[in-house]
VMD Tcl script that builds the backbone (N, CA, C; Angstrom):
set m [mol new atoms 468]
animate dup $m
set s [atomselect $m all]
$s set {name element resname resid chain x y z} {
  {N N UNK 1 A 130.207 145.558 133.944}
  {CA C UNK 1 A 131.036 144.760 133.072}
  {C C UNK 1 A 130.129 144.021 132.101}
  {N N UNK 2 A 130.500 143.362 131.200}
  {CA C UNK 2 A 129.586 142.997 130.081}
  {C C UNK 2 A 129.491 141.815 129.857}
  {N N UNK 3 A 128.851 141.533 129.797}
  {CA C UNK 3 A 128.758 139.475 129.892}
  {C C UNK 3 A 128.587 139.272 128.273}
  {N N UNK 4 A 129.699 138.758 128.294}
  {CA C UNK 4 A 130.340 138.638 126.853}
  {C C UNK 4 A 129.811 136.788 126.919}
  {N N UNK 5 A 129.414 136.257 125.723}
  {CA C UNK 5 A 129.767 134.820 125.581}
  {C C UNK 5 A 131.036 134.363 124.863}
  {N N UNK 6 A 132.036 133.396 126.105}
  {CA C UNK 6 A 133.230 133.861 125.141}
  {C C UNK 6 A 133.163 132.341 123.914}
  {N N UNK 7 A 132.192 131.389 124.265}
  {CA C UNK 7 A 132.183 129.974 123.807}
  {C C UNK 7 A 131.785 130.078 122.249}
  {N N UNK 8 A 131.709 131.375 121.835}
  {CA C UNK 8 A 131.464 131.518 120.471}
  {C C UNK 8 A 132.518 132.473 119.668}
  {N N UNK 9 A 133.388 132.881 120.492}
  {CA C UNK 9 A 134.628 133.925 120.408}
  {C C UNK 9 A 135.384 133.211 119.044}
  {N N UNK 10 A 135.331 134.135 118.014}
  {CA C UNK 10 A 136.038 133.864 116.667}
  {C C UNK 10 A 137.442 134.862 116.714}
  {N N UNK 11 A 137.894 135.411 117.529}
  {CA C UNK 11 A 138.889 136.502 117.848}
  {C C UNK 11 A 140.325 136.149 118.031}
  {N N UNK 12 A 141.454 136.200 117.378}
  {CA C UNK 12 A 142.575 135.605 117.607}
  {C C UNK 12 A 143.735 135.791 116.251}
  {N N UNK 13 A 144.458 134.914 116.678}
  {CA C UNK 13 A 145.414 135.322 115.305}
  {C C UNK 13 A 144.390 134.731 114.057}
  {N N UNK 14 A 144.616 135.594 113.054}
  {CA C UNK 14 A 143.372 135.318 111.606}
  {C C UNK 14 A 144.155 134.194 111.272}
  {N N UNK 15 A 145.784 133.864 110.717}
  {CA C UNK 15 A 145.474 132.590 110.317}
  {C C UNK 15 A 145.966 131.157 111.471}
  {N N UNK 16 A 145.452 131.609 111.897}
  {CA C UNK 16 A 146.103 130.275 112.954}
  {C C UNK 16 A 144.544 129.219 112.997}
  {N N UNK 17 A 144.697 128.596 114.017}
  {CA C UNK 17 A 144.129 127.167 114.227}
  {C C UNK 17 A 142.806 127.866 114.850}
  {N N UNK 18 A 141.662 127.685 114.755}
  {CA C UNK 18 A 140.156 128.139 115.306}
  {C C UNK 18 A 140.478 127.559 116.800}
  {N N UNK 19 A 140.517 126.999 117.042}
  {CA C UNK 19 A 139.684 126.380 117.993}
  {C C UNK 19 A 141.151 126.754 119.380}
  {N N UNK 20 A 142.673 127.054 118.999}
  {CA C UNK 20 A 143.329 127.491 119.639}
  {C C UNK 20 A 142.989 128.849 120.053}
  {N N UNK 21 A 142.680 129.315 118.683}
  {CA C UNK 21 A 142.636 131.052 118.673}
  {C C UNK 21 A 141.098 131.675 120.025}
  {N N UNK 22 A 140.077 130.427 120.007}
  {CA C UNK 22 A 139.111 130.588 120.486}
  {C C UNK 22 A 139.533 130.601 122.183}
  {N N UNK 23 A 140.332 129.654 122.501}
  {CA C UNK 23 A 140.794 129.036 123.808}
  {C C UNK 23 A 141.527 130.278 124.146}
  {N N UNK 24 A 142.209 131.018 123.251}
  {CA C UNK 24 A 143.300 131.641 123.669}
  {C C UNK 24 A 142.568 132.934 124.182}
  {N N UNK 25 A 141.636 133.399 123.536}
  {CA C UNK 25 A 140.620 134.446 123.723}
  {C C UNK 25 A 139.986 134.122 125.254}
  {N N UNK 26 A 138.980 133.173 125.288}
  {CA C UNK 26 A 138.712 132.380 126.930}
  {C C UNK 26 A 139.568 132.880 127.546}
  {N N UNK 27 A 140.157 131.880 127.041}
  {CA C UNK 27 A 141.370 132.477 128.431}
  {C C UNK 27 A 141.730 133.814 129.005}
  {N N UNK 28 A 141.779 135.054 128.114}
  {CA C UNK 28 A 142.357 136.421 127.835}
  {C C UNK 28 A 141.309 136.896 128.488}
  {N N UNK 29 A 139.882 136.811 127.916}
  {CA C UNK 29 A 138.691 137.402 128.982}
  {C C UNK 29 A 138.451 137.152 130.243}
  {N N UNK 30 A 138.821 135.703 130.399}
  {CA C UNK 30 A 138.307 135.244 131.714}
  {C C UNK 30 A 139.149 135.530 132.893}
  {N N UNK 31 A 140.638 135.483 132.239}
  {CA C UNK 31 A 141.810 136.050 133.490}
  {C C UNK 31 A 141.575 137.680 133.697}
  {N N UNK 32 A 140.877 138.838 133.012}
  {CA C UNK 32 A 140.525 139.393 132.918}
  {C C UNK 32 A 139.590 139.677 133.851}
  {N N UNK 33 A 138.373 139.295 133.497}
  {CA C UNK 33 A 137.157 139.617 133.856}
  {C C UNK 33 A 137.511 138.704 135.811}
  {N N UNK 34 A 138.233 137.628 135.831}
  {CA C UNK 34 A 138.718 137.191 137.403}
  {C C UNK 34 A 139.331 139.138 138.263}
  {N N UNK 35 A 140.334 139.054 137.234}
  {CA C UNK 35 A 141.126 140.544 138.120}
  {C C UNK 35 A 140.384 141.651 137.836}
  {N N UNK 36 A 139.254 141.745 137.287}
  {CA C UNK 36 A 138.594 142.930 137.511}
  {C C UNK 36 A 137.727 142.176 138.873}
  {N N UNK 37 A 137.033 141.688 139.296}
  {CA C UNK 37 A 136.168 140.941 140.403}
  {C C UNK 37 A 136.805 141.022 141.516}
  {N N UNK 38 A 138.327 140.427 141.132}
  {CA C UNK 38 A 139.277 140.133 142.350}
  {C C UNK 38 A 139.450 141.790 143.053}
  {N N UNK 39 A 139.674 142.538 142.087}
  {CA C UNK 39 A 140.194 144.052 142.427}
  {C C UNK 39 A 139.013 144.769 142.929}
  {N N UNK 40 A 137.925 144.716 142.361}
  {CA C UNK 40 A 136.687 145.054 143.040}
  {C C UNK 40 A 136.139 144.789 144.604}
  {N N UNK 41 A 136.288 143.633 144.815}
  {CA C UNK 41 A 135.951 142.914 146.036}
  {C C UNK 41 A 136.965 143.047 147.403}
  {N N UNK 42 A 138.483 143.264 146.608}
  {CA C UNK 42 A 139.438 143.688 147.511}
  {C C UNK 42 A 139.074 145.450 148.051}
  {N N UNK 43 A 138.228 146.247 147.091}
  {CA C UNK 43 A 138.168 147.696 146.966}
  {C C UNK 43 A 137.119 147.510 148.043}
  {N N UNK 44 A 135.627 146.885 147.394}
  {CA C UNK 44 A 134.417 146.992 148.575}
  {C C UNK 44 A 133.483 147.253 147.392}
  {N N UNK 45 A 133.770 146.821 146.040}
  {CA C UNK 45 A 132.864 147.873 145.077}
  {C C UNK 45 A 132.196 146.642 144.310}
  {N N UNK 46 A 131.075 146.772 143.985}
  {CA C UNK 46 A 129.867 146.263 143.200}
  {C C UNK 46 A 130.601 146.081 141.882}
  {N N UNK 47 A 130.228 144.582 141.358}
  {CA C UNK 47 A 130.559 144.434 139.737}
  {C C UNK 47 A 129.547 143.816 139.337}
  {N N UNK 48 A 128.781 144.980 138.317}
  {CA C UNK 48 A 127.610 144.592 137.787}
  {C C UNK 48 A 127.621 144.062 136.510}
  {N N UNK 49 A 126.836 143.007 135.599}
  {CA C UNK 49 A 127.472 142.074 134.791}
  {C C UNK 49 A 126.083 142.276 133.968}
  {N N UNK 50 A 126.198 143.066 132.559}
  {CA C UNK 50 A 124.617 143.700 132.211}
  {C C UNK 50 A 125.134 142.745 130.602}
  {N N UNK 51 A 123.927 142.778 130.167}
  {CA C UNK 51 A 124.301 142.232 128.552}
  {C C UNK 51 A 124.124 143.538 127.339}
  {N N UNK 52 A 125.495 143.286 126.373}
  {CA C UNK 52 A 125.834 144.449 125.840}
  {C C UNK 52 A 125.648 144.463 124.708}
  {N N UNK 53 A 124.188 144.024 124.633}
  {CA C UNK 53 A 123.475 144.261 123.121}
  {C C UNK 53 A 123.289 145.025 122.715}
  {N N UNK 54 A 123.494 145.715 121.992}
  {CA C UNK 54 A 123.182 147.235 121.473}
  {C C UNK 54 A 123.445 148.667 122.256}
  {N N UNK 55 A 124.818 148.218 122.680}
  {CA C UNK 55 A 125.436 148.932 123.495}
  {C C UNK 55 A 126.147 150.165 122.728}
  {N N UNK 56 A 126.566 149.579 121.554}
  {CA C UNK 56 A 127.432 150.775 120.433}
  {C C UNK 56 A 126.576 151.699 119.811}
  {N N UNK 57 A 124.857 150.718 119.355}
  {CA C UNK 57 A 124.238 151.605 118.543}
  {C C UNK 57 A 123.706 152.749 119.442}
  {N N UNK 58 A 123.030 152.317 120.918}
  {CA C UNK 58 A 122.903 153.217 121.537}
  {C C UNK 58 A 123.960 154.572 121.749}
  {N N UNK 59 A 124.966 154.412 122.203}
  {CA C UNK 59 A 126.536 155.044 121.747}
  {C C UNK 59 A 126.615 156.044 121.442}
  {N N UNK 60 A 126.266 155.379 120.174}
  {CA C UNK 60 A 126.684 156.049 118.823}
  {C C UNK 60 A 125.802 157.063 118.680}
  {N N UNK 61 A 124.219 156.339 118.594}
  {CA C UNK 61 A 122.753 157.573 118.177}
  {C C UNK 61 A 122.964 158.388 119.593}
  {N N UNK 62 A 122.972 158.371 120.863}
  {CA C UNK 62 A 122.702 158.669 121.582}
  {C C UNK 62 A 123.742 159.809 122.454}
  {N N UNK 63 A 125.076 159.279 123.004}
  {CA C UNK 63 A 125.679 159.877 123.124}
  {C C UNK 63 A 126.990 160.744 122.817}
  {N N UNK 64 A 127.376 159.593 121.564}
  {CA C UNK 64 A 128.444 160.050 120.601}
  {C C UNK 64 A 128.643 161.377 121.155}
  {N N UNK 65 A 127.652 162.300 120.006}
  {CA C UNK 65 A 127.795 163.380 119.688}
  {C C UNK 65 A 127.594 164.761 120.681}
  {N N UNK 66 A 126.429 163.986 121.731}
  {CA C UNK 66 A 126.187 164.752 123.035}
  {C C UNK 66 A 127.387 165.119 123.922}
  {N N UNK 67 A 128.484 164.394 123.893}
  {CA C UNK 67 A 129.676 163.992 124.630}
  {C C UNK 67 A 130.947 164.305 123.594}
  {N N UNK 68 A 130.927 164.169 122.388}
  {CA C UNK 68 A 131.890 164.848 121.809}
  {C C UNK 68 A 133.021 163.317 122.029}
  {N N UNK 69 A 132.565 162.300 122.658}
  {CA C UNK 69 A 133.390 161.124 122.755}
  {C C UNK 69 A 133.637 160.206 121.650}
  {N N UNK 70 A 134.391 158.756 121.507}
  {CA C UNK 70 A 134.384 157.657 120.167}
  {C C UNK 70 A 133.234 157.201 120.604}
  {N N UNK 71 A 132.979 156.177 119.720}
  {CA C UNK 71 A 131.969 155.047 119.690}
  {C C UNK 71 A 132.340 154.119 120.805}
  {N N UNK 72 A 133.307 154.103 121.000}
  {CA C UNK 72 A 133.673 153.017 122.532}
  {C C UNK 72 A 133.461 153.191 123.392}
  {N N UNK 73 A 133.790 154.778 123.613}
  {CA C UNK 73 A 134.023 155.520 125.052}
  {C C UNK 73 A 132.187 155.604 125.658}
  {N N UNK 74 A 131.187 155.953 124.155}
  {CA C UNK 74 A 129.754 155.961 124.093}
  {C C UNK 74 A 129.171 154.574 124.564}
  {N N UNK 75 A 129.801 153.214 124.076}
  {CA C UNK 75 A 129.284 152.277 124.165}
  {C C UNK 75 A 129.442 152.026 125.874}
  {N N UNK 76 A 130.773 151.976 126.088}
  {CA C UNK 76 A 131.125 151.734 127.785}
  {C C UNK 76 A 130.104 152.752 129.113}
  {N N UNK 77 A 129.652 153.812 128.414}
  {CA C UNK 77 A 128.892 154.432 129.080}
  {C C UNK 77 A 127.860 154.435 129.207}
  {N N UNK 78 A 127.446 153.693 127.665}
  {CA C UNK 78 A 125.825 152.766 127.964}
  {C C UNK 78 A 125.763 151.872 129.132}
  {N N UNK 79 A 127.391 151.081 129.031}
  {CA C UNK 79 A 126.789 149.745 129.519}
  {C C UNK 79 A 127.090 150.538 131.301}
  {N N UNK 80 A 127.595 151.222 131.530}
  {CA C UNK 80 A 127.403 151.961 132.842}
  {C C UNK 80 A 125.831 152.025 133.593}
  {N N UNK 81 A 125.351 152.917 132.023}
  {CA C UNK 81 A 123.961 153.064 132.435}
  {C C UNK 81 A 123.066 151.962 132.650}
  {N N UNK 82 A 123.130 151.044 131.922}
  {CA C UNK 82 A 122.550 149.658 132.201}
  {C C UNK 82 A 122.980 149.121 133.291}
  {N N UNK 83 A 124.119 149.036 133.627}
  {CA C UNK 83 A 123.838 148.685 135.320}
  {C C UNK 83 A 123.874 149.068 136.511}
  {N N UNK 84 A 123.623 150.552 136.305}
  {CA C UNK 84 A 122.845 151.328 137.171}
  {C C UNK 84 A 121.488 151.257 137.158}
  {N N UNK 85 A 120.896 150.173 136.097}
  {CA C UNK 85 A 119.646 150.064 136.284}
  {C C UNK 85 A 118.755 150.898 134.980}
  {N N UNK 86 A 119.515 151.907 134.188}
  {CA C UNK 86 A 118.683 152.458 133.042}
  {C C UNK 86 A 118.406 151.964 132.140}
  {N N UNK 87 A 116.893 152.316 131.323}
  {CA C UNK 87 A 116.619 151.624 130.194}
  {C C UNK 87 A 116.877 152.441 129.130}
  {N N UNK 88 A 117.529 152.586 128.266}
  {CA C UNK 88 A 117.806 153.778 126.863}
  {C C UNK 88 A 117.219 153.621 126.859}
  {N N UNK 89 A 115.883 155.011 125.684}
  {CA C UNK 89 A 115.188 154.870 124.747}
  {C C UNK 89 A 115.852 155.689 124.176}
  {N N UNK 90 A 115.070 155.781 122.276}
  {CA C UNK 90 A 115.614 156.445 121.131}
  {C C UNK 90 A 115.326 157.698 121.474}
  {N N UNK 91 A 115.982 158.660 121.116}
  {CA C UNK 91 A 115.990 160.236 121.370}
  {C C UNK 91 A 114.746 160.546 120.726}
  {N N UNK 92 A 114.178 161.666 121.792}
  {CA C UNK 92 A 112.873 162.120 120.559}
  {C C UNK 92 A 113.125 162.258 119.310}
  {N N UNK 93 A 114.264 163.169 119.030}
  {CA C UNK 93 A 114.214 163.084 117.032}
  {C C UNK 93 A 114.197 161.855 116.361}
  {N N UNK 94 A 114.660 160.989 116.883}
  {CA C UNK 94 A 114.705 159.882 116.198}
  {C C UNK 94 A 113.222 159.157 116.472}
  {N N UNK 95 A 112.638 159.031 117.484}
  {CA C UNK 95 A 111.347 158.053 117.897}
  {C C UNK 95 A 110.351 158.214 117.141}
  {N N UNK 96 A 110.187 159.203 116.076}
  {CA C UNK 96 A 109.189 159.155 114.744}
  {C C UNK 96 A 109.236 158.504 114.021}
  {N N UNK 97 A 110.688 158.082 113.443}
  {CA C UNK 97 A 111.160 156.631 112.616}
  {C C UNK 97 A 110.810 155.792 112.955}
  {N N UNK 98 A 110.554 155.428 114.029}
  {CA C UNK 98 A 110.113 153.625 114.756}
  {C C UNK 98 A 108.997 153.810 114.045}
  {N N UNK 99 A 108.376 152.550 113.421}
  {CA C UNK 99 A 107.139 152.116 112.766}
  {C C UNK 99 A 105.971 151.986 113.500}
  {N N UNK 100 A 106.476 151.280 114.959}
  {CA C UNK 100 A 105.820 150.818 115.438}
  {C C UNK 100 A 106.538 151.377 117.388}
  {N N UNK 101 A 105.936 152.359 118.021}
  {CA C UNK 101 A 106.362 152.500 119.131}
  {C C UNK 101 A 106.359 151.591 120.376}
  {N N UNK 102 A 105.185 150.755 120.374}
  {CA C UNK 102 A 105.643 149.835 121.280}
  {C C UNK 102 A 106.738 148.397 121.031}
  {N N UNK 103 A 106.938 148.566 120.611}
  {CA C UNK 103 A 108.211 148.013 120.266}
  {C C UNK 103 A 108.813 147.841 122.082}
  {N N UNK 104 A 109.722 146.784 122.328}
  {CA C UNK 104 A 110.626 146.875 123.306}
  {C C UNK 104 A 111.502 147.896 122.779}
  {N N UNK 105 A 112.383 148.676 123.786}
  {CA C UNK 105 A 113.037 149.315 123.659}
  {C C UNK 105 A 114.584 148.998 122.643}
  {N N UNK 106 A 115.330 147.638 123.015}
  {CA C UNK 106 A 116.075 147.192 122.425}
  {C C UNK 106 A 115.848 147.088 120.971}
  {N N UNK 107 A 114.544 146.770 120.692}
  {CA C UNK 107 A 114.506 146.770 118.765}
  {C C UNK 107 A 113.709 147.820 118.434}
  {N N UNK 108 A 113.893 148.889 119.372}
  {CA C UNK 108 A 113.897 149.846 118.921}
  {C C UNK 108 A 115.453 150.472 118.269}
  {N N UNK 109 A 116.239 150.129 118.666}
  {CA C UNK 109 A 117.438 149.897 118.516}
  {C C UNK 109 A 117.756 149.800 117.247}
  {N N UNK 110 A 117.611 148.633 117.276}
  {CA C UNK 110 A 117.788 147.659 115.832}
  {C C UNK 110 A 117.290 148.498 115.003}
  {N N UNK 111 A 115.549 148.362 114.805}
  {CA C UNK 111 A 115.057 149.391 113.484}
  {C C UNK 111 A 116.043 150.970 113.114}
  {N N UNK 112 A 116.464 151.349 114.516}
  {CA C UNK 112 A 117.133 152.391 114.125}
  {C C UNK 112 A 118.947 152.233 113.209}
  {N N UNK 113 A 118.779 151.393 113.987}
  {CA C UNK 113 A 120.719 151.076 113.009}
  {C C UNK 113 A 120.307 150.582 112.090}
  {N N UNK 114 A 119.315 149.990 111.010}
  {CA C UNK 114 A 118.718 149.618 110.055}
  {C C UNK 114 A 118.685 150.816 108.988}
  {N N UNK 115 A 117.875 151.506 109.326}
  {CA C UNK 115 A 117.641 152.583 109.071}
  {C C UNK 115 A 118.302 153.808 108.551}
  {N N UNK 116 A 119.507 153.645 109.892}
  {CA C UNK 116 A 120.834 154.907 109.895}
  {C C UNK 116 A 122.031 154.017 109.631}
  {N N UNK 117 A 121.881 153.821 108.578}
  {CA C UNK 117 A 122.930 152.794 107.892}
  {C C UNK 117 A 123.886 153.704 107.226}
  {N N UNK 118 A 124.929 154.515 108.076}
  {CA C UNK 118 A 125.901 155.585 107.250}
  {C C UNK 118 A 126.752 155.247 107.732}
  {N N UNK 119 A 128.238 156.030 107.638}
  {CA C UNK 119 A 129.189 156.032 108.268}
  {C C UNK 119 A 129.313 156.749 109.867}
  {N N UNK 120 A 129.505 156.441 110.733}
  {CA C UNK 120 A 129.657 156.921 112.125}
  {C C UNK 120 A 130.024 157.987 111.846}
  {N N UNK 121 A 130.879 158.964 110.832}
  {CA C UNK 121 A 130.934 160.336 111.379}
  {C C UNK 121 A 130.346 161.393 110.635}
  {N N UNK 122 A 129.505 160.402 110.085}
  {CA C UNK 122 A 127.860 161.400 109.456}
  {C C UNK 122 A 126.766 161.404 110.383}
  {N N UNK 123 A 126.887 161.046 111.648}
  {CA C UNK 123 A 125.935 161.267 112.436}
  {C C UNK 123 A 126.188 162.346 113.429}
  {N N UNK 124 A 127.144 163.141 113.020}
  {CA C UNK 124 A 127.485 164.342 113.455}
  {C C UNK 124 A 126.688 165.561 112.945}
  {N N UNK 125 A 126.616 165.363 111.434}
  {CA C UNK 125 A 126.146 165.744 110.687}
  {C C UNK 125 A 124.397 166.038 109.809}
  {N N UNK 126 A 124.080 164.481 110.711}
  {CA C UNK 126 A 122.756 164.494 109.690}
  {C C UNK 126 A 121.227 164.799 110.752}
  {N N UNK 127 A 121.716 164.523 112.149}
  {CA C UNK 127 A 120.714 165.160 112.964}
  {C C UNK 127 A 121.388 165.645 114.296}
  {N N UNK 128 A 120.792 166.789 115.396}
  {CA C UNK 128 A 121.024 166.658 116.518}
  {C C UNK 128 A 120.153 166.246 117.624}
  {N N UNK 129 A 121.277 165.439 118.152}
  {CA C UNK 129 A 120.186 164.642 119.627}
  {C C UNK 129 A 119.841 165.827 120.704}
  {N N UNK 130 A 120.615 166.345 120.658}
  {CA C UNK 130 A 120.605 167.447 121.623}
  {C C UNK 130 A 119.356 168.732 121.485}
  {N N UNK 131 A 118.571 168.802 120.223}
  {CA C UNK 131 A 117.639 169.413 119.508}
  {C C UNK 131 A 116.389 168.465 119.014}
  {N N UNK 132 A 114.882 168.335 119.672}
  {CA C UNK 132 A 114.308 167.153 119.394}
  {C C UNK 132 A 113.318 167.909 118.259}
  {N N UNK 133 A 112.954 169.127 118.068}
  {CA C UNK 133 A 112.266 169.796 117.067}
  {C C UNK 133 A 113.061 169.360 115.563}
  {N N UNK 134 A 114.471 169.000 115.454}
  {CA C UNK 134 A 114.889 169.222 114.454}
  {C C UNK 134 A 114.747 167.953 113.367}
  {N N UNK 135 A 114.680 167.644 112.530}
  {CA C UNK 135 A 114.775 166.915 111.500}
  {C C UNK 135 A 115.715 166.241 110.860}
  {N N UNK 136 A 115.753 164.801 110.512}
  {CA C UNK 136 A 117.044 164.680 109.984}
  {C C UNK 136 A 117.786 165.248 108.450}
  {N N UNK 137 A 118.828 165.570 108.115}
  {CA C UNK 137 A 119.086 166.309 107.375}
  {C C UNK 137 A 119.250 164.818 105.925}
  {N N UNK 138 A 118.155 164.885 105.057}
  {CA C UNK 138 A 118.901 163.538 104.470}
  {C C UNK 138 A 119.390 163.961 102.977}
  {N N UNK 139 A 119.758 165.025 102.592}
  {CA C UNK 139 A 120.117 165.700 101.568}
  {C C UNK 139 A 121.703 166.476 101.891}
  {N N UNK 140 A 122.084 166.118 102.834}
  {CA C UNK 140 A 123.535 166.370 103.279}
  {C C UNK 140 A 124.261 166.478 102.418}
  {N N UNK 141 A 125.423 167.627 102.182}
  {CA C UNK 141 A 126.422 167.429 100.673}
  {C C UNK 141 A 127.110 166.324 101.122}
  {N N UNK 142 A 127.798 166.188 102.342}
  {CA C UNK 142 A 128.784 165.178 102.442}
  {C C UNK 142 A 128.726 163.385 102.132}
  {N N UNK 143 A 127.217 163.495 102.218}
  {CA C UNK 143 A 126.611 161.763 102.045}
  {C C UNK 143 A 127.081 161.376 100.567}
  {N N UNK 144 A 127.454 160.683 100.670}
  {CA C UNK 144 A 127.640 159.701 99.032}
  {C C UNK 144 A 126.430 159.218 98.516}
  {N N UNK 145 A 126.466 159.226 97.509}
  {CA C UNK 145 A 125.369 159.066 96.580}
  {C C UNK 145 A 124.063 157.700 96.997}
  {N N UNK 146 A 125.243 156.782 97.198}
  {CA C UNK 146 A 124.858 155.100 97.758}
  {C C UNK 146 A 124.159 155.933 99.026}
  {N N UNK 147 A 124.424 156.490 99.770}
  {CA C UNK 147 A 124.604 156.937 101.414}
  {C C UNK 147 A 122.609 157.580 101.347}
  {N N UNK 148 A 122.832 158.773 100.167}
  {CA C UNK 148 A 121.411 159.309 100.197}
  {C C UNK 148 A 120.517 158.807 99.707}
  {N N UNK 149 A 120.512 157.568 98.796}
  {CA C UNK 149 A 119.443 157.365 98.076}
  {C C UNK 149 A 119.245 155.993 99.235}
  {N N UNK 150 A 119.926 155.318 99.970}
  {CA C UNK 150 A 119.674 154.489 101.396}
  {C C UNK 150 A 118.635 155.149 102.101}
  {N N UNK 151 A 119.425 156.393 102.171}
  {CA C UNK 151 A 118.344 157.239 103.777}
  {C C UNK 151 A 117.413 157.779 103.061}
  {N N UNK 152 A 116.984 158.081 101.772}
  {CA C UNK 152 A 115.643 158.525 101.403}
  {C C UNK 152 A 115.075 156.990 101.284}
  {N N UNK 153 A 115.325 155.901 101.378}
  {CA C UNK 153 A 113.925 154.814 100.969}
  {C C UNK 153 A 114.089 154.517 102.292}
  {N N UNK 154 A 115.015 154.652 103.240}
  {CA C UNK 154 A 114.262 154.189 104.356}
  {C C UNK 154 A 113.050 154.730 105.648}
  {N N UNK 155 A 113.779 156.472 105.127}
  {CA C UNK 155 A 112.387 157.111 105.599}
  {C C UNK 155 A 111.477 157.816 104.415}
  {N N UNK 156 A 111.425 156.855 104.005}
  {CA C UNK 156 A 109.814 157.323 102.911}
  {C C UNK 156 A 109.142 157.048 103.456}
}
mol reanalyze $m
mol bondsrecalc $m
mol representation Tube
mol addrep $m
């Protein structure tokens, strides 16, 4: 499960009152996140509570496309893997882009969503994870103009 901070939660009706809309959220996670614990503990089953930082980008670069799944279904399966104890790293095709490899793994992350600044369903398109010989494609017809002249200055 994901240890959300909810004391900063901006989530709620857009025009209503902040500080209701914030409470109302609290509340929504926390009765929540109680009956997932409660239901667990009644079962016999472990609820592991991992932090879900870069849970989407992993997701997204990583298993999206391996899995044929959304970006959600990718993100929830990160955070699986994280508390089973795994550490992502960036797929070999991608780990040439990092500037700098020792990097922690997490901003390894980061530099990469920096970097692969497209639309989520051009990453279908512009490399495969599943293929680590291959290259990213940054001359794609489908990229928009804004889209290619991004991904050529960021891997120059």
């Amino acid at each position: 499960m994901e240890d959300i901070d909810t004391t900063l939660s901006k989530t709620g009706d857009a025009y209503g009152n902040k500080k209701a809309n914030r409470l109302k959220s609290i509340f929504a996670y926390r009765k929540m996140a109680q009956a997932i614990e409660s239901r667990a503990q009644k079962m016999g089953v472990a609820v592991m509570i991992v932090n879900p930082a870069y849970t989407s980008i992993t997701g997204k670069l990583k298993y999206m496309r391996k899995f044929g799944i959304s970006i959600h279904q990718a993100a929830s399966y990160t955070i699986g893997r994280k508390g089973l104890g795994y550490k992502e790293k960036a797929p070999q095709v991608l780990r040439h882009h990092i500037v700098r490899e020792q990097l922690p793994y997490w901003k390894q992350w980061w530099t990469l969503n920096k970097k692969l600044n497209v639309r989520t369903e051009m990453f279908y398109r512009l490399f495969d994870v599943n293929n680590p010989s291959c290259n990213i494609n940054l001359t794609h017809k489908d990229l928009t103009e804004k889209e290619s002249k991004y991904l050529k200055k960021a891997f120059a």
